[in-house]
Structure formats: C-alpha cells, structure tokens
C-alpha positions in Angstrom: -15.0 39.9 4.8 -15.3 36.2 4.7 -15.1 34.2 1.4 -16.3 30.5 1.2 -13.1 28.6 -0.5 -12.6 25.0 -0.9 -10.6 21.5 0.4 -6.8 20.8 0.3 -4.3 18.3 -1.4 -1.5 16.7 0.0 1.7 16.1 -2.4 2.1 12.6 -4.1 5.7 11.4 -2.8 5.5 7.3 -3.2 3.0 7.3 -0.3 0.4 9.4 0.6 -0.3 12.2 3.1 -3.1 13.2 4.7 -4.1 17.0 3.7 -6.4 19.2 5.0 -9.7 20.3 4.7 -10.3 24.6 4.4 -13.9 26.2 4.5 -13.1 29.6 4.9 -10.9 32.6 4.4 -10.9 35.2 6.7 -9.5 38.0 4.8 -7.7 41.2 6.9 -7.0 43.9 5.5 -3.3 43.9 3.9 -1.0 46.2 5.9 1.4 48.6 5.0 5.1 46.8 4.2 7.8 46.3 6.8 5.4 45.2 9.6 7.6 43.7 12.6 7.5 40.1 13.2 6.4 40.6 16.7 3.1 42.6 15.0 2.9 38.9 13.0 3.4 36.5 15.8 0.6 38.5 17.7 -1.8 38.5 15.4 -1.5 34.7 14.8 -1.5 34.4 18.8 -4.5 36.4 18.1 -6.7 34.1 16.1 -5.3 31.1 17.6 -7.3 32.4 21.0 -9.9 33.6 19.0 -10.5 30.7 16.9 -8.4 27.2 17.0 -10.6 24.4 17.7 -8.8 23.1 21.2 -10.0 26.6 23.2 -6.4 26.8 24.2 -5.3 29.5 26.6 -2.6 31.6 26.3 -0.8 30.6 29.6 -0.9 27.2 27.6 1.1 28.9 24.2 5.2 28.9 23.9 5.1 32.7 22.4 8.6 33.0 22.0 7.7 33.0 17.7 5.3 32.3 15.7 6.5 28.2 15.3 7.0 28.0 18.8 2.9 28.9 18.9 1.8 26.6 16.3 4.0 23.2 18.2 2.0 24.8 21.2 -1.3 23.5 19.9 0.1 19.7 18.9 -1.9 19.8 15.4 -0.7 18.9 12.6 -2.8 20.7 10.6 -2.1 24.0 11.8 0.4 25.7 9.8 2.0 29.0 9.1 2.6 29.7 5.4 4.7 32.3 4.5 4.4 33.6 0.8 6.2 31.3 -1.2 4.8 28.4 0.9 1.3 29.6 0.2 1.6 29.6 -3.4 3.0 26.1 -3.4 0.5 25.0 -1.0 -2.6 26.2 -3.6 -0.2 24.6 -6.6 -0.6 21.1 -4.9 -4.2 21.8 -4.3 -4.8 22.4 -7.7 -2.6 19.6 -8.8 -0.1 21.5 -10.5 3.5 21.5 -11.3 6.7 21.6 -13.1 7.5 18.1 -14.5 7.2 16.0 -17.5 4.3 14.2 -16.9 4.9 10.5 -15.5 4.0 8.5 -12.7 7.0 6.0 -11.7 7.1 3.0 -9.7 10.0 1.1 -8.7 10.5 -2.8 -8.5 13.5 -5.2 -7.9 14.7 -4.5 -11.2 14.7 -0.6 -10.7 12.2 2.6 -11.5 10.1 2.1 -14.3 7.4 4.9 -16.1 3.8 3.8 -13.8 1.9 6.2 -16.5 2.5 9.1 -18.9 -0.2 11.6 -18.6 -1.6 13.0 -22.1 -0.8 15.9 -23.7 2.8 16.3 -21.1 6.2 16.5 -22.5 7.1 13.2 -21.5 4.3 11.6 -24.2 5.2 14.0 -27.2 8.9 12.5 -26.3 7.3 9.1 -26.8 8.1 7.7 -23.0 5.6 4.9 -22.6 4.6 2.8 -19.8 6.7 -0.1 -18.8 9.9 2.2 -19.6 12.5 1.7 -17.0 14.7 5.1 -16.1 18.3 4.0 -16.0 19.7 7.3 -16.9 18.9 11.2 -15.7 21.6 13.4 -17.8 23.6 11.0 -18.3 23.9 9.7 -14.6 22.7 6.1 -13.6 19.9 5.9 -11.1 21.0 2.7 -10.1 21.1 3.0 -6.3 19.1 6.0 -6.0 15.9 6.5 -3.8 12.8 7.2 -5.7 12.9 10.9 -4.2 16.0 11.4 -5.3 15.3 10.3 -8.6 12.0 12.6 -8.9 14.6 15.6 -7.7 16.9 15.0 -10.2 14.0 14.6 -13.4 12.4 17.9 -12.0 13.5 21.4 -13.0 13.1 25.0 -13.8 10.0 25.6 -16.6 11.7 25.5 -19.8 15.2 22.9 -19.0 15.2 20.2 -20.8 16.1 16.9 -19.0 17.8 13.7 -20.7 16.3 10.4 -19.8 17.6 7.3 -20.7 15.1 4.1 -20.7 15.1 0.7 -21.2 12.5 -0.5 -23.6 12.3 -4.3 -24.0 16.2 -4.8 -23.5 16.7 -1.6 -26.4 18.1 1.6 -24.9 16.5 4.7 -25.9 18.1 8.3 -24.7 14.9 10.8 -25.0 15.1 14.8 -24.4 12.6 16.3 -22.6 11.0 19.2 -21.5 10.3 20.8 -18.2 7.0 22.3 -18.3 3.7 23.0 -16.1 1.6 20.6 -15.5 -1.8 20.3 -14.7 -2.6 16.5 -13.7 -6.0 15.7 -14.4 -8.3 15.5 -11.2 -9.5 12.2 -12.4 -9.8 9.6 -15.0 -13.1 7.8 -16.0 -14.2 5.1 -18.1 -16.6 2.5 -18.8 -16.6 -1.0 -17.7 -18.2 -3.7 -19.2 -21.0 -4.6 -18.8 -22.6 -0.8 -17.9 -20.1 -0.7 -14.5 -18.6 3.2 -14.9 -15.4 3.5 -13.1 -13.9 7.1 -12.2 -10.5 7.5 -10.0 -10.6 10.7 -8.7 -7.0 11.8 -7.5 -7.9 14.9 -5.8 -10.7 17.3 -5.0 -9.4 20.0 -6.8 -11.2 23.3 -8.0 -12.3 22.0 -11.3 -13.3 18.1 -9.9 -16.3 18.6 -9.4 -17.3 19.9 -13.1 -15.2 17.0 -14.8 -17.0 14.9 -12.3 -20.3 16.0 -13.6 -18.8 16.3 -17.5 -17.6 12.5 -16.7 -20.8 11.1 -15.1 -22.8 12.5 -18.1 -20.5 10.8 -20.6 -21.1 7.5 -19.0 -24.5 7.6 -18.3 -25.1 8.0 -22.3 -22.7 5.3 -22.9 -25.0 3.0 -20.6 -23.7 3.4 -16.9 -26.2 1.1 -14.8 -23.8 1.1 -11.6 -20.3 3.5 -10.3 -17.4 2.6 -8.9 -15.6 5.9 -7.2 -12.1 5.1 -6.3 -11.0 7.4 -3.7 -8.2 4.8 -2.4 -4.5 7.2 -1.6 -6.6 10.4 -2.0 -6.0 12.8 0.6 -8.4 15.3 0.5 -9.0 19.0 -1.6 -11.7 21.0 -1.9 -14.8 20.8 0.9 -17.0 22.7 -1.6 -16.2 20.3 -4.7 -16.9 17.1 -2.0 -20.1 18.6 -1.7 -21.1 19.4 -5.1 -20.1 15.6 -6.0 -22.4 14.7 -3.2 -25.2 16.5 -4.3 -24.8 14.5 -7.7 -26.4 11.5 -6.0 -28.8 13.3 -3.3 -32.2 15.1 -3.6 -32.2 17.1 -0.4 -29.6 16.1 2.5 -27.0 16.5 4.7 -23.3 17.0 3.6 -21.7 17.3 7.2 -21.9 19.1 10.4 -19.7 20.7 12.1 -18.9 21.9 15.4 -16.7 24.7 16.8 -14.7 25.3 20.1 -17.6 26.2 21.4 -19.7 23.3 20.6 -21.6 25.8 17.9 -22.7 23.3 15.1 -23.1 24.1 11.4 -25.1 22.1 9.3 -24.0 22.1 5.6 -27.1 21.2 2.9 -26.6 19.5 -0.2 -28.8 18.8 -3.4 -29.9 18.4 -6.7 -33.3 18.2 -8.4 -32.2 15.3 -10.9 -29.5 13.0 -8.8 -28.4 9.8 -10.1 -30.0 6.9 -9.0 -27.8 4.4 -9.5 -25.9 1.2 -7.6 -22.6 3.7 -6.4 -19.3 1.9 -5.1 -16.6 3.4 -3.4 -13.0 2.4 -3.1 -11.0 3.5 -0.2 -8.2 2.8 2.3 -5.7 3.7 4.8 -4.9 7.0 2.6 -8.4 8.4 2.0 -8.4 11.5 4.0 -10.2 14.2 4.1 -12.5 15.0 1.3 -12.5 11.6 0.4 -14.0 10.9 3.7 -16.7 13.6 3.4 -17.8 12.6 0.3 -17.7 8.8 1.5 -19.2 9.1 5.0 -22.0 11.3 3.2 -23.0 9.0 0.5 -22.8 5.8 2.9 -25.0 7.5 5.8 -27.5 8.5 2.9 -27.6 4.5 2.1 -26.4 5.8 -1.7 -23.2 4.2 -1.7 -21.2 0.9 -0.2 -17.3 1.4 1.1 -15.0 -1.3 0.0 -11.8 -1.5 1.3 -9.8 -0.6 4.5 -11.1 1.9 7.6 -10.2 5.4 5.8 -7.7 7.4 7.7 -9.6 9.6 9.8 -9.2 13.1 9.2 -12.4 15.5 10.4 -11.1 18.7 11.6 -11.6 22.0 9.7 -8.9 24.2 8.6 -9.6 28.3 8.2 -7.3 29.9 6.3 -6.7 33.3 7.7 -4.3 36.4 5.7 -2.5 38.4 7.8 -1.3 41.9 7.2 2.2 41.1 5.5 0.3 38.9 3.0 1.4 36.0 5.1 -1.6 32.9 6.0 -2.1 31.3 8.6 -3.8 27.7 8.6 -5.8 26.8 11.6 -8.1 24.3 12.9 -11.0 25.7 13.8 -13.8 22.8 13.6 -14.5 19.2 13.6 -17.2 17.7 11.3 -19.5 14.9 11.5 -20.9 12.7 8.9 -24.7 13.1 7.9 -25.5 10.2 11.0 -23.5 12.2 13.5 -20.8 9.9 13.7 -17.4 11.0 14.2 -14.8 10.6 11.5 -11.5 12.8 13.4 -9.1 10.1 14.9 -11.5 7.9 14.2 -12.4 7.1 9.9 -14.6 5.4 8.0 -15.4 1.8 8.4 -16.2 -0.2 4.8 -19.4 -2.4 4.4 -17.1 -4.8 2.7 -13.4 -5.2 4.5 -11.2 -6.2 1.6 -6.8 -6.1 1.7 -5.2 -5.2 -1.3 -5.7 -2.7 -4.5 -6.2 -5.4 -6.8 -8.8 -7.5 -4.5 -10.6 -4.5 -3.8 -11.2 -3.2 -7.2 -12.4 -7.2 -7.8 -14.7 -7.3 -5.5 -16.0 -3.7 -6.1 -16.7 -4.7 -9.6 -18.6 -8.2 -8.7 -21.0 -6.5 -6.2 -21.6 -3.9 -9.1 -23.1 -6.6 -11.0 -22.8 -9.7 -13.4 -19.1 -9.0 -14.6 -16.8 -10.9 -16.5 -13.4 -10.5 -14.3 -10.4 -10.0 -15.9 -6.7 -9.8 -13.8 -3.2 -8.8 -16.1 -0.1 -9.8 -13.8 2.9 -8.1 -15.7 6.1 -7.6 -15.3 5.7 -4.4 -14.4 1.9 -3.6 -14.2 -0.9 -5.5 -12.5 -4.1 -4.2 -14.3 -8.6 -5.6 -13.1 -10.4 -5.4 -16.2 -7.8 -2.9 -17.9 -7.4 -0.6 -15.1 -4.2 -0.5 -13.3 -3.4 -0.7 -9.7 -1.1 -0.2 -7.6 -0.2 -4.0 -6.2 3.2 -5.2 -7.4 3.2 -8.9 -7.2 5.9 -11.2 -9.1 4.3 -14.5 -10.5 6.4 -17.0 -9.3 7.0 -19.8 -12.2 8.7 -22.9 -10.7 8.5 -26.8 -11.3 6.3 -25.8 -14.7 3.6 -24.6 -12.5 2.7 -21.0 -11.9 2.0 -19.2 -8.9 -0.1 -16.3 -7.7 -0.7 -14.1 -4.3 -3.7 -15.9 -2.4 -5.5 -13.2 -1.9 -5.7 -12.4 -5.6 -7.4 -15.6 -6.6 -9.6 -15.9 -3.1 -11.3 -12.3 -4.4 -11.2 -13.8 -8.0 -13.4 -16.2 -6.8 -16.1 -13.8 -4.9 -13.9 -15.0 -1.6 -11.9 -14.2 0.6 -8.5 -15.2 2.0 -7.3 -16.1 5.7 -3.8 -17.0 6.7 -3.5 -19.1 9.9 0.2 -18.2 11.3 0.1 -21.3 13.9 -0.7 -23.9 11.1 1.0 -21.6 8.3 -1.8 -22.5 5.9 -4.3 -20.2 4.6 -7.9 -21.1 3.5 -10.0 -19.9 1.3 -13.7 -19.3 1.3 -16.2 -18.4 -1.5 -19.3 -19.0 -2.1 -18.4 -22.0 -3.7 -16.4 -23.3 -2.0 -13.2 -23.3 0.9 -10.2 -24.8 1.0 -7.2 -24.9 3.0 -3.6 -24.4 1.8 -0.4 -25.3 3.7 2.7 -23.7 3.3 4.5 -27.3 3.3 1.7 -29.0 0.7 2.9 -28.7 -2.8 1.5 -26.2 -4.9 2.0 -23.6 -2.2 4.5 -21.1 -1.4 4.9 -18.0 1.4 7.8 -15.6 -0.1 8.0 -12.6 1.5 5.3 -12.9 3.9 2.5 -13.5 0.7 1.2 -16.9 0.3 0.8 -17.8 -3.2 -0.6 -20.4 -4.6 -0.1 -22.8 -8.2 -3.0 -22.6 -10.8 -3.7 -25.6 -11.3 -4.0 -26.6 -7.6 -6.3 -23.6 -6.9 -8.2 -24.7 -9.7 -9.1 -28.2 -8.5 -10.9 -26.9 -5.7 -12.3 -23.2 -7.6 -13.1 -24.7 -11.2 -14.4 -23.6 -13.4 -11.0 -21.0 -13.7 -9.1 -20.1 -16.7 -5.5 -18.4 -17.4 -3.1 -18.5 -20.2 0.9 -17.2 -20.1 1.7 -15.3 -22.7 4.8 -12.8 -23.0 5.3 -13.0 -19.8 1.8 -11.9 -18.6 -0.5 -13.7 -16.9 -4.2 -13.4 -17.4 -6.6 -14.7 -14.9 -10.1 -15.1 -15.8 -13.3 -15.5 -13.4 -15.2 -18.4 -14.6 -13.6 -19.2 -17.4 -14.7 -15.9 -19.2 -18.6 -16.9 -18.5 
C-alpha cells in the first residue's frame, strides 16, 4: 500500500536548516512486538538496495547496524527515525510545539522578544516586541547562548515559566505558561499601493489552504501584484508546494523526477481560474526544498521573478518507509528537476535579480512590483520595509551630528545597488539616477564591522530628492521624499 504524503520542515534554531522533501509512504505491514534488531537492520539494508537513489551495492554498505548503513550512503537526508523521533519529526513538519509563543533575537545589548505570535501564552501575559529577556526563573541570561536561553524558556505542557523583561528601562517579571503551539504557516498582508505580501514559513499540511484563504482576502482588498517570501524556509510539504503552484498555472509542470534507474516521473499541476498577476519571490541561501519547487516552478513557467541570493540547492526526494516495529526509515530515493529540466540538487536556484541583504531585498522586491512609496524603520531593535519586519540588525551610527546608515540600505533605497572596492576601500553606488563613489577616508563615510555606512546628508547630495527624520531613536528613511 502506498499513500501519497507531503514535504518536510527543518527546526528554527537562530539559523536555518535545510529539510527534506517526502512523496511517499511505503507502508509494511506492522509486525508482531519483540522483533530483533538484526530483523530491523535487514529490512532497512533491504530498501536501501531496493530503493536509495545512489544504486549502492551491498559490498559498498558497513552492515555492522542500522547507523553504520545509513553513514554508508554519505546523505544527509537519509535517516532512521525511531518512534519518538518520528513523532517529533512530523511536530516540526507541522510547525508545532511546546512554548510560549515568541520569536527572539539577540543584539549587543542581549536577547530581546523578535515577535509574539497571537493567541500564545506569551501575548495573554502581555510580552511585547522589543522586550529584552534578562531573567528565566529568576536566573540572568546575561552570558548565555541563544540555545541555551530557548532550553531554559521551554518546558513540559502545563509549567509555568517566569520571565523577567526589560521594557523601556522598567522591569516587568511576567508568569507564563507552557503550552502547544501551533505557529502559523504564514502571515499575509496588503501593501500599499495593491502589492500583497505573504511570508510563508513552512509548507506545512494546512499552507496550502491558508495560502488560498490569504490570496482570496487580498485579491478583494485590491491585490494588483505578490510578493512570496520564501527567504530561511526550508522546505515541507511536496503536495502543498504543488497545490500553491497550481494557484498561478492553468495546465503545467510541477517537477520531474528521476529514480536510480533513470525512471522519470512527471508531476502535473493546475487550476481552471489561476491568478494572473505580477508574482515576486524572495529567497536566499536558506530556501530549500519546497521553497525551491515552488520557486523553480513558477520562474520556468515565466509567472514569477527570484530576488535575492542562489537558493540552497536541495532536489533529492525522500520516501518514508514503516518498518515492522513501527520504526521509519527516511530514504532518498529520487532527484527532481524544475519544469525546464534544470537541476536544482547541489546546484539551486539562481534569482533574476541578485540582491544582498533582507532589508534590500524586500526593497527592491517591492519597487519592481510597481509604483511604491518606500518606507525603511531602523530601530533599536527592529529594522522594518514598509511595516514589515526583517531580519537585518544594523545599528545607526550617530556621530559628529550626522547620521549614518549601511550602504547597501540606501543604494537599494534608491532602485541601486551597492559595490565595495577592497583595493581603494570605497564603495560606489549606482542607480538609475545616479552613481557615486564613497571612500572610507572621505568624510561622511565609515566601514565598522566590515559594513560601509554612509551619513544622510552626504548620500543625499548626490541621491536627492531623499527624506528621513530621527525620532525616539528610530530612523525613517523615505524613497523620494514620500512622492
């Protein structure tokens, strides 16, 4: 019995990982308890000559147990899963878990809330973004790693956990409670100016029908033209990739794929009604996976335009096979190819538009959607383009009464882009309008930390017209002087 099941997630741990992608299940029948582990380790030496992608022999496997076979085949996707594992391996696929319900990031000045998801624990407790954690029961976390900090905030379903912040230079102890979450598989919203921009965070079971729920929404509130950020997603579901496909494609391909045995399997996808729409999508170093199906897909069908970095260039196919002590093993079994037959394994996706940094990406994204009014918030602890936050942490430097920000910011603020020259330690500049070259040694220029930034009112003399104001410590950038 074969069922058809879906893509995989990788865990979020202050970088991402790339995760795999499943098709099928290959379901045995479930064994009587007590079955030796030598009757295991055969039957996965069994499907790995039956199946795994490589064609490996068995003179070629270490059979001395079951992880000795799997380091045999040098693939990290490959993966024996014993019952507990498997269970938390489907929880992080369907982006679930026991927490409170925040995103933290961590600066100089220590770990501070990123995001408080609705409707979790941590919002009824009234935790708000820009809260720095100074406290976990009691104990600083002054000196701790952000993992460690994560361990010591998550618990059993039910504990409560005492977390002290700093709000604003008040100190606030809060009590909350441990629960299980279920983090939305995106967010969406519209933009002015009819730009609709939806983050997906994983391709989990129920993506795809938010996704459709979402594109709805927008498209009565006005949606002429989508951004899809898929930037630090690693993957989930194949079958919810392809259902988000199909939203934007009458008849087409989705992927093929290929076998040990150079067997290829062509997967269809469409919709009577698609969306015909302008379709931007964000990716990077960390789009994996699903991401890169849905990408590769939409960009070979001329639908959409990548802007970003060269996606990370995951394009094997896990099975997921159950063996008779209720045990799975995860094998590679396939490679796919995009609707143009090119590769993506090894390999990834290159962007139409090449574009460094969270912030300058989501800038740019948003001026090829069309005519819009940019908008850049650099805060103490957030950085948000046109309300949405990202993930770039830059401190604006304020020195000699003038203020500075990163280069590269301001070059995509200007519909250009930024090149440092490490010979003549200057970088220039080049829009549309115009180019200029900065030196580090020039006034009104600075290079801290291996970023160039670069004073306001100097970048403004050669970029006008460009507006920004200072207030509470948050500086707002505005393209054209808010045309």
């Amino acid at each position: 019995m074969t069922d058809r099941v879906r893509s995989i997630r990788a865990l979020w741990s202050g970088k991402v990982l790339p995760i795999f992608l499943v098709l099928f299940l290959v379901c045995t029948p479930i064994a009587a308890n007590g079955q030796e582990t030598d009757d295991i380790k055969q039957e996965v030496i069994n499907l790995v000559l039956n199946y795994h992608v490589s064609g490996i022999q068995l003179e070629d496997l270490n059979t001395e147990s079951i992880e000795a076979v799997i380091e045999s085949l040098n693939d990290p996707y490959s993966e024996y899963l014993s019952g507990n594992r498997y269970q938390q391996f489907v929880d992080s696929l369907e982006n679930n878990y026991v927490g409170i319900g925040i995103r933290v990031g961590e600066n100089e000045r220590g770990f501070f809330v990123l995001e408080v998801f609705a409707d979790t624990p941590a919002e009824e407790s009234g935790m708000l973004e820009g809260d720095y954690i100074i406290a976990v029961n009691g104990t600083e976390t002054d000196g701790l790693t952000l993992q460690e900090l994560v361990g010591r905030i998550t618990g059993d379903a039910g504990t409560q956990v005492g977390i002290t912040v700093d709000r604003g230079g008040q100190t606030l102890n809060l009590s909350v409670e441990r629960r299980d979450i279920h983090q939305p598989p995106l967010t969406a919203r519209l933009m002015e100016q009819g730009i609709g921009y939806i983050r997906i965070v994983s391709f989990s079971s129920d993506a795809d029908e938010r996704f459709f729920e979402e594109t709805d929404r927008l498209m009565q509130e006005g949606m002429r033209a989508l951004i899809l950020d898929l930037r630090n997603n690693p993957g989930g579901y194949l079958e919810t990739a392809g259902r988000m496909a199909a939203r934007f494609v009458e008849d087409g391909v989705l992927i093929y794929a290929r076998d040990r045995n150079g067997n290829e399997e062509t997967y269809h996808i469409s919709n009577t009604h698609p969306l015909d729409i302008p379709v931007l999508i964000l990716i990077n170093e960390y789009s994996a996976s699903a991401s890169e199906v849905l990408a590769g897909s939409l960009q070979d069908h001329g639908i959409a335009r990548l802007v970003g970095q060269k996606s990370y260039g995951k394009g094997s196919v896990q099975s997921l096979f159950k063996l008779s002590d209720g045990s799975v093993l995860k094998l590679t079994v396939q490679e796919y190819l995009t609707p143009a037959r090119r590769p993506v394994n090894l390999v990834g996706l290159e962007p139409d538009v090449v574009v460094y940094g969270e912030a300058a990406q989501l800038i740019t994204a948003l001026q090829l959607a069309g005519d819009v009014n940019v908008k850049v918030e650099l805060g103490p602890e957030s950085m948000k383009v046109n309300g949405e936050p990202v993930l770039d942490r830059f401190t604006v430097i304020r020195e000699n009464g003038m203020i500075y920000v990163p280069s590269r910011v301001l070059a995509a603020l200007v519909e250009g882009e930024a090149e440092w020259d490490a010979k003549n330690r200057s970088v220039t500049i080049r829009a549309p309008r115009a180019e200029a070259e900065f030196a580090v040694e020039s006034e009104g220029v600075l290079l801290r930390d291996g970023v160039s930034f670069i004073a306001l009112n100097r970048f403004r003399t050669n970029f006008a017209p460009f507006a920004w104001s200072d207030v509470n410590g948050t500086v707002t950038l505005i393209e054209d002087g808010g045309k």
